[in-house]
TIVOLUM-693999 format. One line per field, with one value per residue: residue number from 1; chain; x, y, z of N, C-alpha, C, O in turn. Coordinates in steps of 0.001 Angstrom, whole numbers, padded with zeros to 6 digits. Example, Ala and Ser with C-alpha at 12.3 -4.5 7.8 and 13.67 -1.06 7.14 Angstrom:
REM residues 2
seq: c(1, 2)
mol: c(A, A)
n.c1: c(013190, 012850)
n.c2: c(-005690, -002250)
n.c3: c(007800, 007080)
ca.c1: c(012300, 013670)
ca.c2: c(-004500, -001060)
ca.c3: c(007800, 007140)
c.c1: c(013200, 012900)
c.c2: c(-003300, 000030)
c.c3: c(007800, 007870)
o.c1: c(014236, 013409)
o.c2: c(-003319, 001138)
o.c3: c(008465, 008039)
END
This chain:
REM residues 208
seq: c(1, 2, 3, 4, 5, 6, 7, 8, 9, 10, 11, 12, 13, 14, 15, 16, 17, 18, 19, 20, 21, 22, 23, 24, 25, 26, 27, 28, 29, 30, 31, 32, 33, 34, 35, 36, 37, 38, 39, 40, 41, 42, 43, 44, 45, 46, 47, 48, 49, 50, 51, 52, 53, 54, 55, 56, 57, 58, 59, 60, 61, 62, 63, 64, 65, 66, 67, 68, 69, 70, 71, 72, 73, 74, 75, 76, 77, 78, 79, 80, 81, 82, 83, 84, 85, 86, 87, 88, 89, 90, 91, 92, 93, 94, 95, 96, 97, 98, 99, 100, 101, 102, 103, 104, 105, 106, 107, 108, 109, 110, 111, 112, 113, 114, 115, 116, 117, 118, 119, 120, 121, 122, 123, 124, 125, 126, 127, 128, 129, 130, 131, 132, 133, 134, 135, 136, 137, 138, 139, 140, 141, 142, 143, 144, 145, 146, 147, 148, 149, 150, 151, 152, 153, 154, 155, 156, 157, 158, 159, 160, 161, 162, 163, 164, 165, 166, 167, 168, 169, 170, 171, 172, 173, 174, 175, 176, 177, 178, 179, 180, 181, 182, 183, 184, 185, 186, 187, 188, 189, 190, 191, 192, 193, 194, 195, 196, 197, 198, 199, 200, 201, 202, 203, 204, 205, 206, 207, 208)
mol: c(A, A, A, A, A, A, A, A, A, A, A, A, A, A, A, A, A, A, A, A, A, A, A, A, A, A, A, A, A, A, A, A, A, A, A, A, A, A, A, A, A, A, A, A, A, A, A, A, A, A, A, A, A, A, A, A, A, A, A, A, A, A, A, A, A, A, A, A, A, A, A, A, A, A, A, A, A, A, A, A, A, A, A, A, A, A, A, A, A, A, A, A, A, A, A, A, A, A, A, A, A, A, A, A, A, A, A, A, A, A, A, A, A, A, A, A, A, A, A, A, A, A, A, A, A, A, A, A, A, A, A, A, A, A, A, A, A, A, A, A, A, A, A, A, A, A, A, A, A, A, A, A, A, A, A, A, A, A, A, A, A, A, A, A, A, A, A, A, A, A, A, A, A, A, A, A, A, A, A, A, A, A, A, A, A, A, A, A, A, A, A, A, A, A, A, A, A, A, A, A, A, A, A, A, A, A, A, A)
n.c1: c(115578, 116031, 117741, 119694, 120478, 123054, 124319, 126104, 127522, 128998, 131754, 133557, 132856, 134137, 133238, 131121, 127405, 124959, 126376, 126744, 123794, 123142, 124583, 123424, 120408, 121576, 122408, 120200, 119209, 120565, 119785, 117323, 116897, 118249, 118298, 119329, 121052, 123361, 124475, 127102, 127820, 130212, 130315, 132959, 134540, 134876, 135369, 133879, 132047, 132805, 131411, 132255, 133808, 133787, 131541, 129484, 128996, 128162, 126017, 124285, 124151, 122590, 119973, 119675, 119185, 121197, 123836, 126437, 129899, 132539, 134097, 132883, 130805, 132035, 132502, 130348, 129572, 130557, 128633, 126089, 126884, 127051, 123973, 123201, 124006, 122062, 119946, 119841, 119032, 116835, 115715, 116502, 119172, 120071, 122612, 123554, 124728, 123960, 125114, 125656, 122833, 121966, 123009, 126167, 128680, 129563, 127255, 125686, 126929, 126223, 123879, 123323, 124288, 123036, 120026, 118874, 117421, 115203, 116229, 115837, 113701, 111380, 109810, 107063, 105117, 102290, 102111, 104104, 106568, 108115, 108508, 110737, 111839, 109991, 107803, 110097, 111571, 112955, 114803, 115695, 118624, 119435, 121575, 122566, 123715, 122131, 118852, 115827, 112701, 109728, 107620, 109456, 112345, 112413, 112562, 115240, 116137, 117286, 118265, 116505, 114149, 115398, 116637, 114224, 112198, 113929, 114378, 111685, 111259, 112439, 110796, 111097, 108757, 107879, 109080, 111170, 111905, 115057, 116044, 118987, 119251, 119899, 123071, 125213, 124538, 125068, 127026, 125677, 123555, 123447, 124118, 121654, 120394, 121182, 121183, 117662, 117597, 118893, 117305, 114815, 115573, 116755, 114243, 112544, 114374, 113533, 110986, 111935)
n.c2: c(-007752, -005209, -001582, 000899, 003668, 005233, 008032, 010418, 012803, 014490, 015351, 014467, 012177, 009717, 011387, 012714, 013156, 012595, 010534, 008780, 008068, 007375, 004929, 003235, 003084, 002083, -000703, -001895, -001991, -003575, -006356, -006831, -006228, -008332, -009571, -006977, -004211, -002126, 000781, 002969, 005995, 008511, 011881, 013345, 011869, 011575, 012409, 015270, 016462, 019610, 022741, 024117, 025538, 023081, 021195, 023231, 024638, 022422, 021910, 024328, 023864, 021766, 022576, 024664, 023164, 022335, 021033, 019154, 020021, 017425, 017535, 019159, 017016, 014918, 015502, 016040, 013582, 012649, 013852, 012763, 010537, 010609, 011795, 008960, 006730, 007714, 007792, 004848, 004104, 002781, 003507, 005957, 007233, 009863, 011814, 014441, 017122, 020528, 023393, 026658, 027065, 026040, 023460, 021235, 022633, 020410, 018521, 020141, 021008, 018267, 018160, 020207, 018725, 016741, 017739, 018764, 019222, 017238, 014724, 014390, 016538, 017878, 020099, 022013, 024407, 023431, 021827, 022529, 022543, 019532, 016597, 013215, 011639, 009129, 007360, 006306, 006251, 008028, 008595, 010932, 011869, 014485, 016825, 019104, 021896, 023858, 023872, 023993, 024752, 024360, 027385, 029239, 029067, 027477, 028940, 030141, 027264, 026269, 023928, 021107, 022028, 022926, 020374, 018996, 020452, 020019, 017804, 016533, 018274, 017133, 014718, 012540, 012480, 011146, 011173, 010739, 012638, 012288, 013804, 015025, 016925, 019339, 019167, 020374, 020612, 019706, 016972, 014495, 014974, 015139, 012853, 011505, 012437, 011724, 008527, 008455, 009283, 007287, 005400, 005448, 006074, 003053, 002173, 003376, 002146, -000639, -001059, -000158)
n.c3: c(086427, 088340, 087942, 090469, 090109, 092144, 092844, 094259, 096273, 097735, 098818, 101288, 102355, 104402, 106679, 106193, 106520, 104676, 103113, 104752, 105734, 103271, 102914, 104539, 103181, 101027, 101939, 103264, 100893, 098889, 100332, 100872, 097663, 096233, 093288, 092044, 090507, 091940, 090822, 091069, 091257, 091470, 092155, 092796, 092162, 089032, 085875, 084594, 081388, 080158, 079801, 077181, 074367, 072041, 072832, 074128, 071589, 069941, 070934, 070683, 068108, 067467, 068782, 066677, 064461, 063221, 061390, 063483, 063820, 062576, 065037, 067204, 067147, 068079, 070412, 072367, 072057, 074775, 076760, 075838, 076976, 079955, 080366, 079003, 080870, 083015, 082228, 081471, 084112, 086299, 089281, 091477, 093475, 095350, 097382, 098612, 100272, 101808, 100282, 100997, 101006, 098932, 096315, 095749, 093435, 091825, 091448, 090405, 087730, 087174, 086814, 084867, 082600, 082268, 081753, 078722, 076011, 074085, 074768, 077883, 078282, 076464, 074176, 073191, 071612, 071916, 074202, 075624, 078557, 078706, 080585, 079663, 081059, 082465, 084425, 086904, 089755, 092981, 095712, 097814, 100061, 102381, 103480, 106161, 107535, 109220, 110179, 108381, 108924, 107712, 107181, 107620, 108224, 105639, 103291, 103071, 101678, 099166, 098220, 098578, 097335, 095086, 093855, 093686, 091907, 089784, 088960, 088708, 086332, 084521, 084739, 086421, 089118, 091179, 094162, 097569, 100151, 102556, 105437, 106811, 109765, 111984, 110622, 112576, 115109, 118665, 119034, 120149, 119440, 117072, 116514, 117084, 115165, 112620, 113173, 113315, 110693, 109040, 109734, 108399, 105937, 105713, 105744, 103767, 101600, 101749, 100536, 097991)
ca.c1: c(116559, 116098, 119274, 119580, 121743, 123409, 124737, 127194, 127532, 129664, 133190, 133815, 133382, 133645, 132962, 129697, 125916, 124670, 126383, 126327, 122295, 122736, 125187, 122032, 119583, 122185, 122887, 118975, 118156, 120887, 119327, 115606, 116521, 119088, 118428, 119011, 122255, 123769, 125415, 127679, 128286, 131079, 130719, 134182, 135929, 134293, 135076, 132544, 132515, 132581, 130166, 132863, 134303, 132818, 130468, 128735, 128889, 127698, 124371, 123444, 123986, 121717, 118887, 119196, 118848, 122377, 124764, 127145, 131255, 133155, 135102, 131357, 129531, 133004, 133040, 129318, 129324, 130144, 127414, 125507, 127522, 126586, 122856, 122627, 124038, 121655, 118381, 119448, 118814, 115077, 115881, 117573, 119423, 121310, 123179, 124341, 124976, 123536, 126062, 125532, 122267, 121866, 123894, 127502, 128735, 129616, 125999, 124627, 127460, 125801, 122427, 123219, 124510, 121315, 118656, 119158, 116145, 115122, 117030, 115435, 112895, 110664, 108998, 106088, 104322, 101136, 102188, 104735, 107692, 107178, 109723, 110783, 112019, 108907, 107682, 110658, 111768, 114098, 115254, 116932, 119859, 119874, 122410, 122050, 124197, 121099, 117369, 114861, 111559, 107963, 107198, 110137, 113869, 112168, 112834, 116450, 116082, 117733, 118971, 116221, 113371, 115940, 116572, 112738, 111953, 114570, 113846, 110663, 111210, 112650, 110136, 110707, 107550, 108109, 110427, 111099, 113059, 115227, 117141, 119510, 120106, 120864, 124277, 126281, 124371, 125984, 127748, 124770, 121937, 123700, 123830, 120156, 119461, 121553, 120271, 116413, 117553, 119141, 116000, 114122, 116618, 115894, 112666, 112250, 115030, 112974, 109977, 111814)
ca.c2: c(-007089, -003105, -000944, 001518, 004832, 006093, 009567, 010556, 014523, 015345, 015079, 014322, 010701, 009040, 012738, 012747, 012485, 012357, 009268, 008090, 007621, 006739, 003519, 002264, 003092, 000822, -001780, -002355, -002029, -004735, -007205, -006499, -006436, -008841, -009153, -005636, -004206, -000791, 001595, 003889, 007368, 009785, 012989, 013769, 010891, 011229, 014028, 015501, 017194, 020774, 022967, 024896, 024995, 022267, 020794, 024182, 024669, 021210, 021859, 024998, 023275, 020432, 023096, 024788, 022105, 022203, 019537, 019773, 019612, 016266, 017907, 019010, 015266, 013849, 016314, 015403, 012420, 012485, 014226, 011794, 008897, 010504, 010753, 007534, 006594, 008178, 007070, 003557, 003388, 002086, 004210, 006844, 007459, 011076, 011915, 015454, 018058, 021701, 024444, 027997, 026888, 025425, 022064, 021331, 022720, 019361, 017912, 021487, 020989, 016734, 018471, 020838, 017752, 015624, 018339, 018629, 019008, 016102, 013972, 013924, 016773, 018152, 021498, 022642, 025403, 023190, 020892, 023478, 021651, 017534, 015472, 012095, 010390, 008545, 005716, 006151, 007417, 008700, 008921, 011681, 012109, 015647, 016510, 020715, 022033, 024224, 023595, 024331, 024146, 025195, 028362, 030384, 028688, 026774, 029980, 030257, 026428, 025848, 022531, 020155, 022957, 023050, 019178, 017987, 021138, 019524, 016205, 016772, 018986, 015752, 013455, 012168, 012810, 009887, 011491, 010226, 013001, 012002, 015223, 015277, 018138, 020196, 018634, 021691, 020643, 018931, 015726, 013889, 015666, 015148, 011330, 010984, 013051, 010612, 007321, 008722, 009303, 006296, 004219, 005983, 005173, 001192, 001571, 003338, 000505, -002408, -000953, 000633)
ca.c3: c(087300, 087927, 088321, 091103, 090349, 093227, 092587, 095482, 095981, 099395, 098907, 103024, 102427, 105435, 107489, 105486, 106753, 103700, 102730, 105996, 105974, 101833, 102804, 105256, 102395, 099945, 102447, 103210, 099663, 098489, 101178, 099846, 096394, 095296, 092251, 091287, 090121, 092145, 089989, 091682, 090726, 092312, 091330, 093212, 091196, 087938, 085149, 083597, 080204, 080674, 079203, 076373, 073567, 071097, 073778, 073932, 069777, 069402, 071855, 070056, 066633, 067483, 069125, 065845, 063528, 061920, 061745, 063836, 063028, 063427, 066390, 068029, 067848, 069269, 072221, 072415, 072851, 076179, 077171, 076261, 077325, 080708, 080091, 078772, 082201, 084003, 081612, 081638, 085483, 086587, 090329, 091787, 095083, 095317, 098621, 098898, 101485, 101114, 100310, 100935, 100769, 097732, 096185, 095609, 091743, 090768, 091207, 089344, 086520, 086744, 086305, 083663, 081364, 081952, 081208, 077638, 075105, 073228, 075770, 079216, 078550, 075158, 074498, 072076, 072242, 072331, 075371, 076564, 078619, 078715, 081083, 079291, 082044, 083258, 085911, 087752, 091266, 093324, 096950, 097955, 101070, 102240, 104794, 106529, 108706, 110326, 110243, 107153, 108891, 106653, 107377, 107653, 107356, 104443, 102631, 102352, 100952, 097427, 098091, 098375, 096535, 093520, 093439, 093640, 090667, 088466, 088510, 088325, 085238, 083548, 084669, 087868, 090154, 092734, 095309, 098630, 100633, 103486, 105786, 108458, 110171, 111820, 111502, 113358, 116536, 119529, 118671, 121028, 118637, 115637, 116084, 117418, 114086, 111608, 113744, 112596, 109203, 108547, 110135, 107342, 104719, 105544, 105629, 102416, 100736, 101718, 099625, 097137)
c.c1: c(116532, 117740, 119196, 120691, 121941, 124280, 125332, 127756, 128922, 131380, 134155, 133732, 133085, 132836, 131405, 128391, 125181, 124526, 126232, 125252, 122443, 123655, 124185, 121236, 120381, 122482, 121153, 118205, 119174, 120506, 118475, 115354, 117954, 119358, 119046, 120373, 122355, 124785, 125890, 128489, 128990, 130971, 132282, 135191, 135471, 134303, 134537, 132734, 132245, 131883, 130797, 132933, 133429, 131866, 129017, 128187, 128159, 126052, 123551, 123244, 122592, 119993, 118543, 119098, 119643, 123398, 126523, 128624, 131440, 133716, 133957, 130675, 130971, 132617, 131273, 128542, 129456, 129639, 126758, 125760, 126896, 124943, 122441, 122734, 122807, 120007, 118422, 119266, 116958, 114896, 116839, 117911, 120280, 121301, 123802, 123646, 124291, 125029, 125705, 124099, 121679, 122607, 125306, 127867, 128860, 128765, 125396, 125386, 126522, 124904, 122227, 124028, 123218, 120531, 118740, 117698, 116484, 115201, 116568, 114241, 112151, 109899, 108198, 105247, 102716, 101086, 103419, 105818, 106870, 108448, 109649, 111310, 111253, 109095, 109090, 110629, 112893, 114112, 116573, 117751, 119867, 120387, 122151, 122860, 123056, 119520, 116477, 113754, 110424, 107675, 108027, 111707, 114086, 112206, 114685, 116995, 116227, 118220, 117786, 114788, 113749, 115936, 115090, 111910, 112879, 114436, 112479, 109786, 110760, 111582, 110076, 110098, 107736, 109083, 110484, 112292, 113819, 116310, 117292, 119846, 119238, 122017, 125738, 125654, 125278, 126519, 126474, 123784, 122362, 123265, 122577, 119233, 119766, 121154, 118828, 116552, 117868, 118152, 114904, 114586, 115892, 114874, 112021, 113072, 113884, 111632, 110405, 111638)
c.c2: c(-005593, -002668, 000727, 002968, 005322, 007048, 010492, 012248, 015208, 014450, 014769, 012774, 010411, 010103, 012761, 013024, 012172, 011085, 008233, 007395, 007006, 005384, 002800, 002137, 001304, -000658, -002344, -002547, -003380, -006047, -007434, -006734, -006970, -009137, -008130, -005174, -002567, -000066, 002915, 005158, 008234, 010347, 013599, 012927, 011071, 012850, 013987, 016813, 019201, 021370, 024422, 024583, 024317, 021999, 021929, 024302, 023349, 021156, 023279, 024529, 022818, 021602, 024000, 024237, 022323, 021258, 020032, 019204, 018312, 016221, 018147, 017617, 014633, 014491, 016004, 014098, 012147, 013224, 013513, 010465, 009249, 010780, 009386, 006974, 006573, 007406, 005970, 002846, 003230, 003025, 004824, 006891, 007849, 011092, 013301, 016331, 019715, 022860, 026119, 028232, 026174, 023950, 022369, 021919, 021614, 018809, 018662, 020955, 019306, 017631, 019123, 020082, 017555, 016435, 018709, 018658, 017933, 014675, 013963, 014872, 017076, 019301, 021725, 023711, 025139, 022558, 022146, 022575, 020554, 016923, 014080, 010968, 009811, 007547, 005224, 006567, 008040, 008922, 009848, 012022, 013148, 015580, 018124, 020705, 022642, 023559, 024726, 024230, 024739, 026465, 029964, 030083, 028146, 027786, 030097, 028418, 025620, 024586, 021373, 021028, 022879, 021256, 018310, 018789, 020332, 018538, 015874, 017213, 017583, 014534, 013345, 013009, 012231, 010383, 011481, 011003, 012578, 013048, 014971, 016266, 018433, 019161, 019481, 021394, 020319, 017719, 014765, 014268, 014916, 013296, 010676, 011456, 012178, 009198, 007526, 008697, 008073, 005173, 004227, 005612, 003855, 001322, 001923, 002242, -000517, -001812, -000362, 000255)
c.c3: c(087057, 088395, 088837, 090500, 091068, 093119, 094602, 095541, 096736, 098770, 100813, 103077, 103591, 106689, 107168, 105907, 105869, 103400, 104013, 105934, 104241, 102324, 103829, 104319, 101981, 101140, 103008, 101497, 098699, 099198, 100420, 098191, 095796, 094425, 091859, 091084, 090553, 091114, 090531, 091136, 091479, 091777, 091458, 092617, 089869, 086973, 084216, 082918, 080647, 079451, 077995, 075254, 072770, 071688, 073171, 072288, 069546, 070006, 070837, 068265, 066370, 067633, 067893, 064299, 062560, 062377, 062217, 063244, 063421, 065011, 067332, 068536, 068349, 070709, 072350, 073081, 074080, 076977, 076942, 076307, 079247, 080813, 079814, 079909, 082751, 083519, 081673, 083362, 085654, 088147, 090738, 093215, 095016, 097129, 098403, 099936, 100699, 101363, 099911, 100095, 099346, 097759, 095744, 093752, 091039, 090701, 090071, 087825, 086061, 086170, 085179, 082599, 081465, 081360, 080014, 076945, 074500, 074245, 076904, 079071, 076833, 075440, 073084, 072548, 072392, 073779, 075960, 076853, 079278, 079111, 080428, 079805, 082691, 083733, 086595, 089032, 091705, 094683, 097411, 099332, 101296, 103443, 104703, 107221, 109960, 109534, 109335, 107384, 108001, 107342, 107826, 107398, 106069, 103504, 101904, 101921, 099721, 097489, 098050, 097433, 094914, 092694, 093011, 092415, 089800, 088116, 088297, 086625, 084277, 084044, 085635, 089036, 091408, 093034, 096368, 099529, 102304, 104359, 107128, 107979, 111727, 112167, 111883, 114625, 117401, 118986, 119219, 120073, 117510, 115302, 116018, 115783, 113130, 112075, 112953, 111232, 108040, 109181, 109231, 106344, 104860, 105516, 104569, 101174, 100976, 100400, 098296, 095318)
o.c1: c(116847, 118597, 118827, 121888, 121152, 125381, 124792, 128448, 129625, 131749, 135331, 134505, 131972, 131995, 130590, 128071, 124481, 123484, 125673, 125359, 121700, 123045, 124282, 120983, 120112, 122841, 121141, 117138, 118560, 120958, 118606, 114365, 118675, 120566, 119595, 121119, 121734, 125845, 125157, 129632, 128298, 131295, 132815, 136398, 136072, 133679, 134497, 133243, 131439, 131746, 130154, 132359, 132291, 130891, 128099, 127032, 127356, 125135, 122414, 122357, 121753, 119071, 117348, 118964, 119321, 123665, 127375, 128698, 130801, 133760, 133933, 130237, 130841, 132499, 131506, 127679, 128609, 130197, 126350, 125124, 126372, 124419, 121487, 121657, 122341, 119226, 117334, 119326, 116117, 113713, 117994, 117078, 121320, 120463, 124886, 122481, 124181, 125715, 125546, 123914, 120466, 122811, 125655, 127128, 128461, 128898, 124806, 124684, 126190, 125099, 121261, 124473, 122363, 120151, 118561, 116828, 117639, 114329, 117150, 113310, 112561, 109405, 108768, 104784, 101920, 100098, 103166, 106228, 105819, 109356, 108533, 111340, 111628, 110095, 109290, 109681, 113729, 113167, 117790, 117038, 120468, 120073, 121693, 123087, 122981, 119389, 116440, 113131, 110589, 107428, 107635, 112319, 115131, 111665, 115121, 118212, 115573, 118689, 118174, 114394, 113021, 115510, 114947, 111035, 112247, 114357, 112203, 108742, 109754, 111741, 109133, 110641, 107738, 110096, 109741, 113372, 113028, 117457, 116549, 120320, 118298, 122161, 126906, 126257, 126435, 126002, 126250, 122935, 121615, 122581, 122276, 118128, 118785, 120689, 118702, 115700, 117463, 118447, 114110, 114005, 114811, 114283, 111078, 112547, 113483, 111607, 109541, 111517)
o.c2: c(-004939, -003310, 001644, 002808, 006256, 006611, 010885, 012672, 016147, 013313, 014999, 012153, 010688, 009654, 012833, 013408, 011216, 010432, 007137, 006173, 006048, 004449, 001573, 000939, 000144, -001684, -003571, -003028, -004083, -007023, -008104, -007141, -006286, -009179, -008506, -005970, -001727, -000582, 003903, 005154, 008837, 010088, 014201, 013164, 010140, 013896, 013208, 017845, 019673, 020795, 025463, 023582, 024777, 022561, 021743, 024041, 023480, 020473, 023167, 024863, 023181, 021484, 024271, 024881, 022490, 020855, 020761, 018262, 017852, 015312, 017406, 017229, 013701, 013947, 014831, 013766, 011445, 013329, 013099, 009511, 008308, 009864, 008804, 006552, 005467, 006744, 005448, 001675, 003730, 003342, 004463, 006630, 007238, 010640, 013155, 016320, 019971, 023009, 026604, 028974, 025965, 023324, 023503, 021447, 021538, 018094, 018190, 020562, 019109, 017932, 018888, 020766, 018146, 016017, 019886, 017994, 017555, 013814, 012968, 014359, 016285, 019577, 021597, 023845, 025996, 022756, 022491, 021835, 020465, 016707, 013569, 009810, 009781, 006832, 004033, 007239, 008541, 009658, 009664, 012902, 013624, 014792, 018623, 019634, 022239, 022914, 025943, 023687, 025920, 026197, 031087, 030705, 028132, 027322, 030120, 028247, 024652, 024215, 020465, 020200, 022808, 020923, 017332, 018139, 019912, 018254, 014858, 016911, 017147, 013408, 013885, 013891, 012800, 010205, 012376, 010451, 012586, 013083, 014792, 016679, 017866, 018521, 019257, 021980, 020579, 017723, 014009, 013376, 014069, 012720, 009711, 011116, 011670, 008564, 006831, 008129, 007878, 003995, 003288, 004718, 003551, 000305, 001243, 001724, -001162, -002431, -000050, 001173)
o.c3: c(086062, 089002, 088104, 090741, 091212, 093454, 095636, 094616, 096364, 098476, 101099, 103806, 104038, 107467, 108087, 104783, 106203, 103326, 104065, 106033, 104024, 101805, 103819, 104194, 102291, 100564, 103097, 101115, 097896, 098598, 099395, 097583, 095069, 094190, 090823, 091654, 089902, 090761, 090465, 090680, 092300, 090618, 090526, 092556, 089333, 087151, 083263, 083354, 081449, 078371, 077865, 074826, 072669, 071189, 072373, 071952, 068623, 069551, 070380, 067479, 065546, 066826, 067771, 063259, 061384, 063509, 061708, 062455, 064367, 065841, 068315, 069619, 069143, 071807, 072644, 073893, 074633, 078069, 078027, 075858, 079844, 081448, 080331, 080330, 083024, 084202, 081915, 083737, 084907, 088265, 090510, 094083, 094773, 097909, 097839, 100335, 099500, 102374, 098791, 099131, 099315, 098800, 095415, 092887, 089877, 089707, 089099, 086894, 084892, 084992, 084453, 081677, 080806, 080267, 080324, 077509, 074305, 074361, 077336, 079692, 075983, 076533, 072000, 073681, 072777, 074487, 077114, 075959, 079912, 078308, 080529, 079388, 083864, 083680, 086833, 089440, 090953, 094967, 097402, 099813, 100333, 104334, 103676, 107785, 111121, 108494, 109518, 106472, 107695, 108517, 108142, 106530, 105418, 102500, 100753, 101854, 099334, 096413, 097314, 096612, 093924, 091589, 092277, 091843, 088831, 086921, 087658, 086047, 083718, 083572, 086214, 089701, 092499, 092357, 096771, 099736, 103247, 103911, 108093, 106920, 112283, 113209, 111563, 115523, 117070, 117869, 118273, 120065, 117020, 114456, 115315, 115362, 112586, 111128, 111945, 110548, 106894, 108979, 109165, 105728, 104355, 105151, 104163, 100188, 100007, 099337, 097476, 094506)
END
């Protein structure tokens, strides 16, 4: 039995496109793979350790090989209570919206727990940086209000450019992106654009 992580970005909920086209993904991919066990991640319900205080003191401890206080490895730990999360999944499936080109802060604050030395990536100065999250994947949800095409809007692009570099960093290579947009068009466009996206969704679930 593999276990899917679905990582949930857009705080709009039912308003969404994002999740919109990610609840076709999950509803073709629990058909296809019953076995398999979804694990559902809100970033908008779910608080995550902030990056002060002991947290912080306890990360530079560790990077310079001193032990950190009692009050550090408590506040610690949940940092990696959410890594461990995230490493004990076998697949991924994020859903967020782009904001002011880029991603929402509470995905960036997710991302800047996970990437962690030791812990999702490794560095030597013979191998340089080494992702340790291997032979997984990842399907990713991107929702736009305007249009990112190659060769010239694909420029002001930090949202799906930044997500497919970071996961990458850590390991994951296999990435399967899926983008509506523009969703600021007409109401008539918009749907013909989330219809396509979510026909894509199922059709990457059944194989995934």
């Amino acid at each position: 039995m593999a276990k899917l992580l679905y990582v949930e970005a857009s705080p709009r909920k039912e308003r969404s496109a994002s999740i919109e086209v990610a609840k076709a993904f999950l509803e073709e991919y629990r058909r296809t793979h019953s076995g398999d066990r979804v694990d559902t991640l809100d970033l908008w319900a779910t608080t995550l350790p902030a990056f002060d205080g002991d947290v912080i003191d306890a990360k530079y401890a560790i990077l310079h090989g001193q032990e950190p206080t009692p009050a550090q490895k408590a506040a610690w730990k949940a940092v990696e209570a959410v890594i461990d999360r995230f490493k004990g999944a076998d697949k991924y499936l994020f859903s967020l919206p782009m904001w002011n080109f880029g991603i929402p802060y509470k995905l960036k604050q997710y991302v800047d727990i996970l990437v962690q030395p030791t812990y999702t990536f490794s560095f030597s100065p013979k191998e340089g940086y080494k992702g340790l999250i291997l032979g997984k994947k990842a399907a990713l949800v991107y929702a736009r209000g305007g249009e990112y095409p190659p060769g010239g809007g694909d420029a002001y692009d930090m949202q799906k450019k930044y997500m497919e570099l970071i996961l990458g960093f850590i390991g994951v290579t296999d990435i399967t992106p899926i983008v509506v947009e523009p969703t600021l068009a007409r109401p008539d466009a918009v749907a013909r654009k989330k219809a396509e996206a979510a026909e894509k969704a199922r059709s990457v679930a059944g194989t995934f």
